[in-house]
mmCIF file of the C-alpha atoms, coordinates in Angstrom:
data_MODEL
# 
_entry.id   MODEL 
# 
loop_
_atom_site.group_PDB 
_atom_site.id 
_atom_site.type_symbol 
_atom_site.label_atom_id 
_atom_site.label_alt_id 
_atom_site.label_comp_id 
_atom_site.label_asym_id 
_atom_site.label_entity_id 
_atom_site.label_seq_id 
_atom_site.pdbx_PDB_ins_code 
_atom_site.Cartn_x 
_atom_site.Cartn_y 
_atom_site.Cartn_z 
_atom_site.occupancy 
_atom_site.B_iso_or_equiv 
_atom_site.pdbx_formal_charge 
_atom_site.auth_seq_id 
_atom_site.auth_comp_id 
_atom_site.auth_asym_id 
_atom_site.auth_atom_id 
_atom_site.pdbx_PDB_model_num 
ATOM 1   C CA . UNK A 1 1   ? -14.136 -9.081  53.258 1.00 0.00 ? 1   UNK A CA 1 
ATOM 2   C CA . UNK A 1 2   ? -16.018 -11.370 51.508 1.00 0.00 ? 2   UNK A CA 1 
ATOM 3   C CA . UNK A 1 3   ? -17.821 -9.224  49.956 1.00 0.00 ? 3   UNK A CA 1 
ATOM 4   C CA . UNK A 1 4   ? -14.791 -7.534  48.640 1.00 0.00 ? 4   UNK A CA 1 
ATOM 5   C CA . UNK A 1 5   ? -12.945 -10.668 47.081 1.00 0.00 ? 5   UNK A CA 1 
ATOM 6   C CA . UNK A 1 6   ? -16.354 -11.240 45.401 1.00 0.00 ? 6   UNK A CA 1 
ATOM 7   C CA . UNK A 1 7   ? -16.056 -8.333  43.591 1.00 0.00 ? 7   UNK A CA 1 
ATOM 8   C CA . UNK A 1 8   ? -13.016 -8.852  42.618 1.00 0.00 ? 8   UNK A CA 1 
ATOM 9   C CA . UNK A 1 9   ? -13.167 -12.295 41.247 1.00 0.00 ? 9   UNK A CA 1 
ATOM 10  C CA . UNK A 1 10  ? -16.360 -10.699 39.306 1.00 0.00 ? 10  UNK A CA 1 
ATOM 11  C CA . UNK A 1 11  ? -13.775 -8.912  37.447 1.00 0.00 ? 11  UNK A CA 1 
ATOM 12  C CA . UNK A 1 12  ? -11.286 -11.422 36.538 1.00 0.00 ? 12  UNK A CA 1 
ATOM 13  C CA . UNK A 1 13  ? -12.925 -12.375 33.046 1.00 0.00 ? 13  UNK A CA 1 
ATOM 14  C CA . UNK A 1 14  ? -12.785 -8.703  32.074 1.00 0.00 ? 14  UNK A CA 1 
ATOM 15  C CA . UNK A 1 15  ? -9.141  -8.514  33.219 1.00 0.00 ? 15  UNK A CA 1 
ATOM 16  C CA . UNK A 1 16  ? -8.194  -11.341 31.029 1.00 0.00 ? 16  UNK A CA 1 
ATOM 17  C CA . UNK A 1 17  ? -9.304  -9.757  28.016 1.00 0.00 ? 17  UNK A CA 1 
ATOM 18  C CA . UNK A 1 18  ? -7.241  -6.692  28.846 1.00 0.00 ? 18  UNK A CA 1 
ATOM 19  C CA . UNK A 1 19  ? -4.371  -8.649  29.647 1.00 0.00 ? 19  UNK A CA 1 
ATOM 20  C CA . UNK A 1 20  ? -4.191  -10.297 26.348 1.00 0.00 ? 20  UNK A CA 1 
ATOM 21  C CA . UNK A 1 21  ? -4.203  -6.507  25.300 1.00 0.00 ? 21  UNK A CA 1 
ATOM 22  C CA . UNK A 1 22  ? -1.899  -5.723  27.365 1.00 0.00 ? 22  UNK A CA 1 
ATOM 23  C CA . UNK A 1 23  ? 0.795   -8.827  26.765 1.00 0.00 ? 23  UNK A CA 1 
ATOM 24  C CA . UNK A 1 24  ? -0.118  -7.956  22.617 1.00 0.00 ? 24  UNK A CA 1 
ATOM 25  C CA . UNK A 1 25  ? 1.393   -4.488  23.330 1.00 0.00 ? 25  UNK A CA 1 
ATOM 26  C CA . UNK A 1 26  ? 4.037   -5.470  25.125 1.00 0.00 ? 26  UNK A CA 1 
ATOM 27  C CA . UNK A 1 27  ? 4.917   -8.380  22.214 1.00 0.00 ? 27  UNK A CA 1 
ATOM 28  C CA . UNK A 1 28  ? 4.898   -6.105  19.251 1.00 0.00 ? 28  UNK A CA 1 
ATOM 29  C CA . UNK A 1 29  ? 6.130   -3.048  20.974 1.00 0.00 ? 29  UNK A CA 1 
ATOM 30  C CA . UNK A 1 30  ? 9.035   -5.073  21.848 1.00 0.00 ? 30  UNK A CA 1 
ATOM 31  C CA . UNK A 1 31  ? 9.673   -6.735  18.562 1.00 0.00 ? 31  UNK A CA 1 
ATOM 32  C CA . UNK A 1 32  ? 9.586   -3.272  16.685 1.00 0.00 ? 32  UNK A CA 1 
ATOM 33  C CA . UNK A 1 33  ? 12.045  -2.348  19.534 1.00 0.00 ? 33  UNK A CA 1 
ATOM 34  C CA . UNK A 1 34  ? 14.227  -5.555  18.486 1.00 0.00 ? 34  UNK A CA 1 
ATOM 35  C CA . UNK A 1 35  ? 14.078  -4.644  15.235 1.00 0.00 ? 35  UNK A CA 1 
ATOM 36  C CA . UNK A 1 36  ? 14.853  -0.533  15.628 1.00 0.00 ? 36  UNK A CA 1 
ATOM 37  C CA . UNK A 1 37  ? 16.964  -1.642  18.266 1.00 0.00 ? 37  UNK A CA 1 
ATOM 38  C CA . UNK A 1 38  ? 19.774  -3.778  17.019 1.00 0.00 ? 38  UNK A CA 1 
ATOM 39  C CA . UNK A 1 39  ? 20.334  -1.880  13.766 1.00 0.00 ? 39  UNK A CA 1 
ATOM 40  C CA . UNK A 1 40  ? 20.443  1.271   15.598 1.00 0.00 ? 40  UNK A CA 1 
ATOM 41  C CA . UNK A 1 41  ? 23.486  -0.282  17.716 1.00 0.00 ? 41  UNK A CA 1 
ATOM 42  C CA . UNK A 1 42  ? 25.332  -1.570  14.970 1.00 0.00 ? 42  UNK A CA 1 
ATOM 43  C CA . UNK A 1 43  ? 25.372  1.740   13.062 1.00 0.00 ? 43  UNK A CA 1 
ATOM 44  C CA . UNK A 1 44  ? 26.394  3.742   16.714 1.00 0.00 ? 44  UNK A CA 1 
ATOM 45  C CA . UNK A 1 45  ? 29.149  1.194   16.856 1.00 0.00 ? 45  UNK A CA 1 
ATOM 46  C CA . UNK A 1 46  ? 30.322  0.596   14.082 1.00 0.00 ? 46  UNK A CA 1 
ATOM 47  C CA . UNK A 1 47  ? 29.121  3.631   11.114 1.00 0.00 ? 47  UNK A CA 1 
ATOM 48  C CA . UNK A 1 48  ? 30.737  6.764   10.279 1.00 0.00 ? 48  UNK A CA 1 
ATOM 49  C CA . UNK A 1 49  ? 30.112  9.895   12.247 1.00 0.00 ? 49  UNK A CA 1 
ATOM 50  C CA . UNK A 1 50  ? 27.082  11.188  10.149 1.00 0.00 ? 50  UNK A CA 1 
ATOM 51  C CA . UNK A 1 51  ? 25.274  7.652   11.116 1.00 0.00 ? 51  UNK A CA 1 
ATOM 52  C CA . UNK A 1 52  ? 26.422  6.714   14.761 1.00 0.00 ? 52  UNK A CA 1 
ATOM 53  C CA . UNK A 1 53  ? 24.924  10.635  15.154 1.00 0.00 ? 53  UNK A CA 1 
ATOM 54  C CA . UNK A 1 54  ? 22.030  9.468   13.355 1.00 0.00 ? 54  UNK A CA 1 
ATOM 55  C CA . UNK A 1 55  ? 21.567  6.622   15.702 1.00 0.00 ? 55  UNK A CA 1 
ATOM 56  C CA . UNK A 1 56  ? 22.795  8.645   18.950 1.00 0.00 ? 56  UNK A CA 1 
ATOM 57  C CA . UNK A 1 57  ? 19.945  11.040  18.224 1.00 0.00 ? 57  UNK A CA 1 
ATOM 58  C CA . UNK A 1 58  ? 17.309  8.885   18.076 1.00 0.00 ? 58  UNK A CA 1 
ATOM 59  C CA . UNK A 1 59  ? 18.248  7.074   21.124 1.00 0.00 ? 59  UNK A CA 1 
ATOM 60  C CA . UNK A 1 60  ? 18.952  9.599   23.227 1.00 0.00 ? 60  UNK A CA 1 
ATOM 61  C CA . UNK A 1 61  ? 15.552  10.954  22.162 1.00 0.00 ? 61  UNK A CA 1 
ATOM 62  C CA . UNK A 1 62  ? 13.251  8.666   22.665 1.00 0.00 ? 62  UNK A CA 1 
ATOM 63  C CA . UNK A 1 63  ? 15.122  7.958   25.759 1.00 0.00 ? 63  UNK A CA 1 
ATOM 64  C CA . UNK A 1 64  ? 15.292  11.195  27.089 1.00 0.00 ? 64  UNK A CA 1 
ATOM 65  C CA . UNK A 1 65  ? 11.284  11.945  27.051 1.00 0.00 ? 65  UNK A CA 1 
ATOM 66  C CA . UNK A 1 66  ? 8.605   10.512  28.793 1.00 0.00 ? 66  UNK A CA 1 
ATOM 67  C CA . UNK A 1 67  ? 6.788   7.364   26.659 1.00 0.00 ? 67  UNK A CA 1 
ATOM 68  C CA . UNK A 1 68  ? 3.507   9.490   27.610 1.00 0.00 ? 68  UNK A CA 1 
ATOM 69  C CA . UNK A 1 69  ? 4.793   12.286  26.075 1.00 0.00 ? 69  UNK A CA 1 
ATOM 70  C CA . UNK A 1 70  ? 5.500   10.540  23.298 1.00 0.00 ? 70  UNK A CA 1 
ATOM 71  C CA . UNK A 1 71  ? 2.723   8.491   22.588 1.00 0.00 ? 71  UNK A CA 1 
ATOM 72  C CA . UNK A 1 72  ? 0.230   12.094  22.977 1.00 0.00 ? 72  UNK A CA 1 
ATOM 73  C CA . UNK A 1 73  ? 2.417   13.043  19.498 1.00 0.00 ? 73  UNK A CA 1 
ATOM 74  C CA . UNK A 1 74  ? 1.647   10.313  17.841 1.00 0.00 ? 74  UNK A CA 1 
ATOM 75  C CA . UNK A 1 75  ? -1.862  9.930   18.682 1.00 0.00 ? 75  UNK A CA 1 
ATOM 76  C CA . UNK A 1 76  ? -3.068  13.245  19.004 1.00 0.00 ? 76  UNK A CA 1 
ATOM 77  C CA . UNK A 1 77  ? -0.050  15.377  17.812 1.00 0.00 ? 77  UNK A CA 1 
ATOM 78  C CA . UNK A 1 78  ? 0.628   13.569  13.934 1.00 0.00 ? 78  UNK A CA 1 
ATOM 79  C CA . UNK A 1 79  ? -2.925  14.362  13.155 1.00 0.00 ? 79  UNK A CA 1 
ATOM 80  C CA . UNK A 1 80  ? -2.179  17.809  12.392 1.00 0.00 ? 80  UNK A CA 1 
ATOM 81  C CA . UNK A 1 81  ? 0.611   16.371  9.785  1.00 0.00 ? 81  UNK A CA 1 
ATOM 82  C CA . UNK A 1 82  ? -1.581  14.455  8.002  1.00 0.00 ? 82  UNK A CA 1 
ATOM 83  C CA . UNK A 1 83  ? -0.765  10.801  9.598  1.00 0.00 ? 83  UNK A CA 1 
ATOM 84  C CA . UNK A 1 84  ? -3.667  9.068   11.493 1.00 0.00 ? 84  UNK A CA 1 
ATOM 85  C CA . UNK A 1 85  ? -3.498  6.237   13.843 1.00 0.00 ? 85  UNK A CA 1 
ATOM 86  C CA . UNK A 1 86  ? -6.204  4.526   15.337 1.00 0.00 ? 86  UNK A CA 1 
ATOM 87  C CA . UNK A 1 87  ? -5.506  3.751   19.186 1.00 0.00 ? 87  UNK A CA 1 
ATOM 88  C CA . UNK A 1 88  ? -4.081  0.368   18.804 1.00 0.00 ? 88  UNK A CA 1 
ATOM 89  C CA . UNK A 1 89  ? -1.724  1.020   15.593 1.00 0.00 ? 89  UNK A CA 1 
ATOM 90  C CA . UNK A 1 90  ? -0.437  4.223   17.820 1.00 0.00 ? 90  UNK A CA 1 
ATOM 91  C CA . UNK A 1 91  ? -0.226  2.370   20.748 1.00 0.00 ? 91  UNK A CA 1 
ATOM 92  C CA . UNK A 1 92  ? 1.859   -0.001  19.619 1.00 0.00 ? 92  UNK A CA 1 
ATOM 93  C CA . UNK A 1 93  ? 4.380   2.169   17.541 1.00 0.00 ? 93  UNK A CA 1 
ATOM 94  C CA . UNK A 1 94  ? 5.149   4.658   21.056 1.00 0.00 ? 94  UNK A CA 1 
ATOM 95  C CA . UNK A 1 95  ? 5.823   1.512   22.676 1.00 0.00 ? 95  UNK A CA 1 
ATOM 96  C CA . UNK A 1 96  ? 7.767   -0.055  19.621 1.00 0.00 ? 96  UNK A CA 1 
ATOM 97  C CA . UNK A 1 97  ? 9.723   3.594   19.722 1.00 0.00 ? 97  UNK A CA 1 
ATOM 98  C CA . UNK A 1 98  ? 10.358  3.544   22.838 1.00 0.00 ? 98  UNK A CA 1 
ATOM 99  C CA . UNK A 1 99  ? 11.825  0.391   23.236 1.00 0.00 ? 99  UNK A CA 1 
ATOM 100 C CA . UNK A 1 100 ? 13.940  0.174   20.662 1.00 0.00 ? 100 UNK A CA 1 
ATOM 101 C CA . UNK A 1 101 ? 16.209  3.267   22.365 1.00 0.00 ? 101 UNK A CA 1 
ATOM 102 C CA . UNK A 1 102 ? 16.759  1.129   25.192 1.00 0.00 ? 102 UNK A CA 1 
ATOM 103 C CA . UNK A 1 103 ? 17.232  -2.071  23.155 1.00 0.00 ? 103 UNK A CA 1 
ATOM 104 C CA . UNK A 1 104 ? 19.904  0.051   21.357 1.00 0.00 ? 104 UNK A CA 1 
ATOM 105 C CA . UNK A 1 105 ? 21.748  0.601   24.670 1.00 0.00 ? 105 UNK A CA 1 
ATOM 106 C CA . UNK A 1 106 ? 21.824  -3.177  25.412 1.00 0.00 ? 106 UNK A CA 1 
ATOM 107 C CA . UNK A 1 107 ? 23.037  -4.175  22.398 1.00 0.00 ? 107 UNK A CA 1 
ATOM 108 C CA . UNK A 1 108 ? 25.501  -1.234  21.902 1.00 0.00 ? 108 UNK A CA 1 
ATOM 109 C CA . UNK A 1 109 ? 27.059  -2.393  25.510 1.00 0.00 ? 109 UNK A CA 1 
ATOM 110 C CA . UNK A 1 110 ? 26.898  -6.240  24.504 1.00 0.00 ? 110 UNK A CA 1 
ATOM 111 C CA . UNK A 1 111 ? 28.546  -5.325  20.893 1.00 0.00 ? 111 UNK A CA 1 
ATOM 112 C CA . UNK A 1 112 ? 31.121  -3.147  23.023 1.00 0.00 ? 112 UNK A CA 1 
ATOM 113 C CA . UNK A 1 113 ? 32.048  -5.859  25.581 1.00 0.00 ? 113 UNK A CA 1 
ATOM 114 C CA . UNK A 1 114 ? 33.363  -8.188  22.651 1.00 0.00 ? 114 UNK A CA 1 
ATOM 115 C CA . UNK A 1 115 ? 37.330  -8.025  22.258 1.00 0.00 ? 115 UNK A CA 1 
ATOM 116 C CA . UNK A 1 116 ? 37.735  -5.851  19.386 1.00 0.00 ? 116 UNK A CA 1 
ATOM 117 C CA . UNK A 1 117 ? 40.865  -8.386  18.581 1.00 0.00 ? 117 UNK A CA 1 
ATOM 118 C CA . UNK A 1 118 ? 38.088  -10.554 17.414 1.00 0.00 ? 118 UNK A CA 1 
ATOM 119 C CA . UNK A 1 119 ? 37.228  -7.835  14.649 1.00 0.00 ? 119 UNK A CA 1 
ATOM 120 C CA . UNK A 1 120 ? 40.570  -7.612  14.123 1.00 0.00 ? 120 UNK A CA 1 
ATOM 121 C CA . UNK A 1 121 ? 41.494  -11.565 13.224 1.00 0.00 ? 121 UNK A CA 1 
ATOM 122 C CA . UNK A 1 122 ? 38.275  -11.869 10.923 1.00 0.00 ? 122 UNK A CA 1 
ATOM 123 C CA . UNK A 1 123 ? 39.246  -8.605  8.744  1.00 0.00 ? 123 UNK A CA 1 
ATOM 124 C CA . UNK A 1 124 ? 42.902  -10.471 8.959  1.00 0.00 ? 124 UNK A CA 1 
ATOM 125 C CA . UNK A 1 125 ? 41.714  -13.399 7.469  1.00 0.00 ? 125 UNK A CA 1 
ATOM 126 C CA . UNK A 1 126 ? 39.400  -11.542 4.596  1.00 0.00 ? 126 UNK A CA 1 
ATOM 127 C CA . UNK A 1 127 ? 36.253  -10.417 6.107  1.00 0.00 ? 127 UNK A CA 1 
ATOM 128 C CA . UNK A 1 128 ? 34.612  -7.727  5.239  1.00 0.00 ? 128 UNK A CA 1 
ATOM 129 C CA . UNK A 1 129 ? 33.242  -5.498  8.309  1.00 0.00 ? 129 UNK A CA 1 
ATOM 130 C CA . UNK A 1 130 ? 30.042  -6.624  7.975  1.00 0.00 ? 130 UNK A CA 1 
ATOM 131 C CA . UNK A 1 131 ? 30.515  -10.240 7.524  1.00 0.00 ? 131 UNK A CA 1 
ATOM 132 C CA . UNK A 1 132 ? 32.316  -10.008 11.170 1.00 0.00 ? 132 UNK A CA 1 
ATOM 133 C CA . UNK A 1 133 ? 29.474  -8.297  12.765 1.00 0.00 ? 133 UNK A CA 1 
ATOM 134 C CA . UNK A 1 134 ? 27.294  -10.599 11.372 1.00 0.00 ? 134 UNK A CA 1 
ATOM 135 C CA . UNK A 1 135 ? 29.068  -14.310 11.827 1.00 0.00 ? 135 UNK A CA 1 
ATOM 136 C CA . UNK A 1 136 ? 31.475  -13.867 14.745 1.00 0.00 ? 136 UNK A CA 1 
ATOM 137 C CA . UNK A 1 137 ? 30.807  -10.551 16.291 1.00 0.00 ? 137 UNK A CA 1 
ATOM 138 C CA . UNK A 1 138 ? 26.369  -10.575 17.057 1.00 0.00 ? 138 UNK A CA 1 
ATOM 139 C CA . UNK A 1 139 ? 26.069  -14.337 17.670 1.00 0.00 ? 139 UNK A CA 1 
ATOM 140 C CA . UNK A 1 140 ? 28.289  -13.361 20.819 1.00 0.00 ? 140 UNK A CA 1 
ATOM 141 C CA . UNK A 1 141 ? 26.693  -10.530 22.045 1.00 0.00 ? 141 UNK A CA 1 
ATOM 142 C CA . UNK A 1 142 ? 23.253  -11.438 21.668 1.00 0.00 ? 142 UNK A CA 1 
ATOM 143 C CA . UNK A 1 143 ? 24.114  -14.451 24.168 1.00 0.00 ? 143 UNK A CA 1 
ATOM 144 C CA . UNK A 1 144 ? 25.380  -11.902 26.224 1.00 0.00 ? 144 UNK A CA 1 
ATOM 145 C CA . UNK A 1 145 ? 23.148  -9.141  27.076 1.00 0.00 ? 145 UNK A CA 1 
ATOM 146 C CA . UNK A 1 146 ? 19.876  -11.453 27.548 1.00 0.00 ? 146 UNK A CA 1 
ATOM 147 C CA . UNK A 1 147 ? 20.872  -10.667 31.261 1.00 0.00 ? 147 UNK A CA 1 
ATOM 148 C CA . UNK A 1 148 ? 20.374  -7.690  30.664 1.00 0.00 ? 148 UNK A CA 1 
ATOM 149 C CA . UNK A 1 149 ? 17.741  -7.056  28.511 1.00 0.00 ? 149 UNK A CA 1 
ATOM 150 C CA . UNK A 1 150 ? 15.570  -9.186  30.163 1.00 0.00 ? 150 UNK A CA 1 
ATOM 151 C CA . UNK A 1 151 ? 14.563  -6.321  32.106 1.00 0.00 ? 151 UNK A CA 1 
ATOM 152 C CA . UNK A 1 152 ? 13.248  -4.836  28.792 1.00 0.00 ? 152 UNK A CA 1 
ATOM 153 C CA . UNK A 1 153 ? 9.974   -6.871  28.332 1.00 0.00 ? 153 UNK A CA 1 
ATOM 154 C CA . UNK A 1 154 ? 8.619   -6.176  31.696 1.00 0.00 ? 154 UNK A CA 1 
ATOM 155 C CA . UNK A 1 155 ? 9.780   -2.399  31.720 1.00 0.00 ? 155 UNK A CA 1 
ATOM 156 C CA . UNK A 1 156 ? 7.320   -2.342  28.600 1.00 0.00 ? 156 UNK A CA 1 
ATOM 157 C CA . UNK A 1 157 ? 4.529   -4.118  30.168 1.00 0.00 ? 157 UNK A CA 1 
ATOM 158 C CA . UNK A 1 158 ? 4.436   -1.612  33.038 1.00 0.00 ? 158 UNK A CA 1 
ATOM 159 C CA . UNK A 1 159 ? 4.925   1.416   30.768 1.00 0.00 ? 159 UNK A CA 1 
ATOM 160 C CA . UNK A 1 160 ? 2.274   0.068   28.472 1.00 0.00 ? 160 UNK A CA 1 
ATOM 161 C CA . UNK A 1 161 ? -0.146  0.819   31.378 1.00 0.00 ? 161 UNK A CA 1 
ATOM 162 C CA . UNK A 1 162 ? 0.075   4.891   29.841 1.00 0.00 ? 162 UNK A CA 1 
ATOM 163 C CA . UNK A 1 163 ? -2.334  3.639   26.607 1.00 0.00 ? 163 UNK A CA 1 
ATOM 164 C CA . UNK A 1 164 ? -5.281  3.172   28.477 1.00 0.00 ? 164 UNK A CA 1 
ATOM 165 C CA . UNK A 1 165 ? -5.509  7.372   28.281 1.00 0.00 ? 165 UNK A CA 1 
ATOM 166 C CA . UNK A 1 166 ? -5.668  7.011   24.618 1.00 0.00 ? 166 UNK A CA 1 
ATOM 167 C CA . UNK A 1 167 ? -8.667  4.540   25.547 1.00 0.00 ? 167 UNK A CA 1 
ATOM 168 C CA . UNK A 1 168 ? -6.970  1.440   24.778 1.00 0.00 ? 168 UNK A CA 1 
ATOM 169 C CA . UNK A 1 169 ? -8.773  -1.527  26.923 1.00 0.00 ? 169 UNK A CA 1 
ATOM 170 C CA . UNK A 1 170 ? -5.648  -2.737  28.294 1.00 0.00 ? 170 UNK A CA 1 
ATOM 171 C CA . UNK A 1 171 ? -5.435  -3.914  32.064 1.00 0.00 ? 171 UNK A CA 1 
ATOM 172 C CA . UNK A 1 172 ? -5.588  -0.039  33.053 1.00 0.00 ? 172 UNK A CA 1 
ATOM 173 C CA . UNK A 1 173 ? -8.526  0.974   30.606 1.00 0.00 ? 173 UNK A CA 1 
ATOM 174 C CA . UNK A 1 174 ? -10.253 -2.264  32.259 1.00 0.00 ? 174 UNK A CA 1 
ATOM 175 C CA . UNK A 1 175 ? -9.774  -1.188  35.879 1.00 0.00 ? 175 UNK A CA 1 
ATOM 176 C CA . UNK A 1 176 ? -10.660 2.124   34.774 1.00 0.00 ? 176 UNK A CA 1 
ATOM 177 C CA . UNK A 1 177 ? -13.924 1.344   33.544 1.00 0.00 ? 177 UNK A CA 1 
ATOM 178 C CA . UNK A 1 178 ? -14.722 -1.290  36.577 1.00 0.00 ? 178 UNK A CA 1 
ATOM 179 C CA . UNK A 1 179 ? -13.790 1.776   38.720 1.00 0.00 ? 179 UNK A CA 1 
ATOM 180 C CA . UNK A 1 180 ? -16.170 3.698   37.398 1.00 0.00 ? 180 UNK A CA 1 
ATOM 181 C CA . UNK A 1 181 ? -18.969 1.040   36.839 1.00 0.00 ? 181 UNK A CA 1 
ATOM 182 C CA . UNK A 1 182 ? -18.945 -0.814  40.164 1.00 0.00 ? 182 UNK A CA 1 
ATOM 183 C CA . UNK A 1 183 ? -17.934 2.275   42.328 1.00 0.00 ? 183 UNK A CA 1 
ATOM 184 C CA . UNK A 1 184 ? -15.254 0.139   43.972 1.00 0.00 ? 184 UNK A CA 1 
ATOM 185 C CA . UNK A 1 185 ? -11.498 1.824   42.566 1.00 0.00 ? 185 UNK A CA 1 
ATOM 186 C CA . UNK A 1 186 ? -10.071 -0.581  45.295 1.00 0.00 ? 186 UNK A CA 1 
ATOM 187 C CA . UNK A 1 187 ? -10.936 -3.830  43.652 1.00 0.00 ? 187 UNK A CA 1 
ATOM 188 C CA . UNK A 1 188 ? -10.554 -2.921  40.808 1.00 0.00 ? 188 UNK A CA 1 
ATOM 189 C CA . UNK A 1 189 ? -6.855  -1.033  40.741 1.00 0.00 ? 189 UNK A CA 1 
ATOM 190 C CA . UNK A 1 190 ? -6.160  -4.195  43.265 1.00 0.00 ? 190 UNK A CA 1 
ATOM 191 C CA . UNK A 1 191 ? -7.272  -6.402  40.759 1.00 0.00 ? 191 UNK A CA 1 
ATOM 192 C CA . UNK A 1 192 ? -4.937  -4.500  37.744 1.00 0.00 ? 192 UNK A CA 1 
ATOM 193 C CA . UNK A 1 193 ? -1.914  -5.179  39.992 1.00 0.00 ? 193 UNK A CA 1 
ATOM 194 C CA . UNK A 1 194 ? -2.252  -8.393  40.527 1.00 0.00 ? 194 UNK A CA 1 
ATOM 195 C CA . UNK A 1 195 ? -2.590  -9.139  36.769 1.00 0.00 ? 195 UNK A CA 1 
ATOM 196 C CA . UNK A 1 196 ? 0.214   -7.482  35.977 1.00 0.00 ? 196 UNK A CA 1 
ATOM 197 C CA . UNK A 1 197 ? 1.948   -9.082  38.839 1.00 0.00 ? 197 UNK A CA 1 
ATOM 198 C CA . UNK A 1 198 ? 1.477   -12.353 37.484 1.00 0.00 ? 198 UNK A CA 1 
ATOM 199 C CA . UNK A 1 199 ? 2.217   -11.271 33.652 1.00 0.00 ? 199 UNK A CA 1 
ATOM 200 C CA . UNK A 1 200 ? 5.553   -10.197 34.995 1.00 0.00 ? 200 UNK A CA 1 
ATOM 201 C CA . UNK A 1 201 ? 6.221   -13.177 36.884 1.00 0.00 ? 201 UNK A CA 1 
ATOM 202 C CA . UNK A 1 202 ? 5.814   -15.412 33.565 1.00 0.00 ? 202 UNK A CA 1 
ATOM 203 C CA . UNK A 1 203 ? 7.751   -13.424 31.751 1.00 0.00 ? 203 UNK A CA 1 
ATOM 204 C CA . UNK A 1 204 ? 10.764  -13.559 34.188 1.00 0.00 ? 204 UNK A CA 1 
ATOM 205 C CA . UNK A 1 205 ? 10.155  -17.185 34.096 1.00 0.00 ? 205 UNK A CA 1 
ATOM 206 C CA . UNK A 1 206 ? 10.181  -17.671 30.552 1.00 0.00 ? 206 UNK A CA 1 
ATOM 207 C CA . UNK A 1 207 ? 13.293  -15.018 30.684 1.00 0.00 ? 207 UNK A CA 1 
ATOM 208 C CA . UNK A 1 208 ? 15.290  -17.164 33.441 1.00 0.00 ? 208 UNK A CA 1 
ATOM 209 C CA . UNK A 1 209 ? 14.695  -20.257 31.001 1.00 0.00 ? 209 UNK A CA 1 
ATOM 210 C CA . UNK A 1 210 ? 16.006  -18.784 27.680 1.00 0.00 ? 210 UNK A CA 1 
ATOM 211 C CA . UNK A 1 211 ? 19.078  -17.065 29.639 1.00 0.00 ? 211 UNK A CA 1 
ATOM 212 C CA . UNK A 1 212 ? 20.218  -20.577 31.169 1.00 0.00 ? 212 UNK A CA 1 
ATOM 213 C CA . UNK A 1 213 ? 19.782  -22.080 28.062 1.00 0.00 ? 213 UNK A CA 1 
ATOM 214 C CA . UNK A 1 214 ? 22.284  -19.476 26.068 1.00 0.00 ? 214 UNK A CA 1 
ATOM 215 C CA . UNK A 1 215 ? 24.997  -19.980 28.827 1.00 0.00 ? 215 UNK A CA 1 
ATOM 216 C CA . UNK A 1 216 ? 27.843  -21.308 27.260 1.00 0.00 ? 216 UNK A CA 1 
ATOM 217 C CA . UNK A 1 217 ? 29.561  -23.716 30.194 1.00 0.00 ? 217 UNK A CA 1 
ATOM 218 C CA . UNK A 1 218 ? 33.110  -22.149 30.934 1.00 0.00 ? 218 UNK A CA 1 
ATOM 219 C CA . UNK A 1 219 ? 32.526  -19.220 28.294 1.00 0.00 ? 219 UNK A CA 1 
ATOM 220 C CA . UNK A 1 220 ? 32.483  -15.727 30.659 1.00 0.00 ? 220 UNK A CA 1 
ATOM 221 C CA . UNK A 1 221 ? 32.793  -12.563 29.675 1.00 0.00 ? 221 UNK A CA 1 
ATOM 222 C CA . UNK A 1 222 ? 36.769  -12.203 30.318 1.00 0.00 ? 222 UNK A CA 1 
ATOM 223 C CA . UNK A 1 223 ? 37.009  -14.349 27.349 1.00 0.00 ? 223 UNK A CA 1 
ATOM 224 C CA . UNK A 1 224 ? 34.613  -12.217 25.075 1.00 0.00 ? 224 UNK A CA 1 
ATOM 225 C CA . UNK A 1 225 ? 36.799  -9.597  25.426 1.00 0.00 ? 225 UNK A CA 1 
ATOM 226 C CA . UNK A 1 226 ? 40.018  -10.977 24.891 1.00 0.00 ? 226 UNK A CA 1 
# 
């Protein structure tokens, strides 16, 4: 036993590294999801057939396929077309792909659960569409679905664990190469969990934090939609 928590405490500076990998993944893939992601919402909700298609398309998608799947075209499939990605770059746009369908869905479901009598009295009182949206209508809903997209970021960090077959040294490309170099795939797979156990424990923290601090005392949902 002691033997065995020595080896794994061998590991830990190696797992840091890959864990600031792994937590740089998970912050750009998820702010290239934030930015696809809202957009993409707004234009399902609120554009013209041609564009909430658009937008439908993409989400369903990149929602619809695995992120492995995905992230095999753009490494090793876009090649063939010309477009070249080292690991990292590719990496980090399956991920930012990928999240941004699901962001879409959160938003599109916060946007939704507004009153559309709210859209209503701010084109009544010479809005535009878009000055709505922007000013009464997002400011509204993006208080109300951090509940639920909180489960976003630490979806991503687990599904981020598929890069380390494109030989990314994340946590998983660490443990992978500790497996093979100490002969120990216990430790070391042990040793991957609990870093990603404790990455997704600060997030939820951090999460928890920012959602109590956007509750608006005595404002619940019943009176977003009304």
């Amino acid at each position: 036993m002691n033997a065995w928590l020595a080896s794994v405490s061998a590991l830990i500076p190696d797992f840091w590294a890959g864990s600031l990998v792994t937590l740089k993944l998970t912050a750009y893939g998820l702010g290239i999801g934030f930015l696809l992601g809202l957009p993409t919402a707004i234009m399902r909700v609120y554009g013209n057939k041609w564009v909430a298609g658009l937008s439908s398309v993409y989400t369903e998608l990149f929602r619809g396929t695995p992120a492995l799947v995905q992230l095999f075209i753009i490494y090793y499939g876009l090649p063939d077309l010309g477009l070249t990605f080292d690991r990292l770059p590719a990496a980090i746009i399956a991920l930012g792909l990928n999240s941004g369908a699901y962001q879409a869905e959160y938003f599109r479901g916060a946007i939704q659960a507004i009153g559309s009598g709210q859209l209503t009295a701010a084109r009544s009182i010479g809005m535009s569409t878009f000055q709505a949206v922007r000013y009464i209508i997002l400011p509204q809903a993006l208080r109300l679905v951090i509940p639920a997209w909180s489960n976003e970021p630490i979806s991503l960090l687990k599904t981020s664990a598929i890069v380390f077959l494109i030989a990314v040294a994340d946590v998983m490309g660490i443990a992978k190469q500790m497996a093979a170099r100490t002969y120990d795939p216990l430790a070391a797979y042990f040793a991957a969990a609990f870093a990603y156990l404790i990455m997704a424990f600060a997030i939820n923290a951090i999460l928890s934090y920012a959602e109590k601090k956007a509750e608006i005392p005595g404002f619940s949902l019943e009176v977003l939609r009304t």
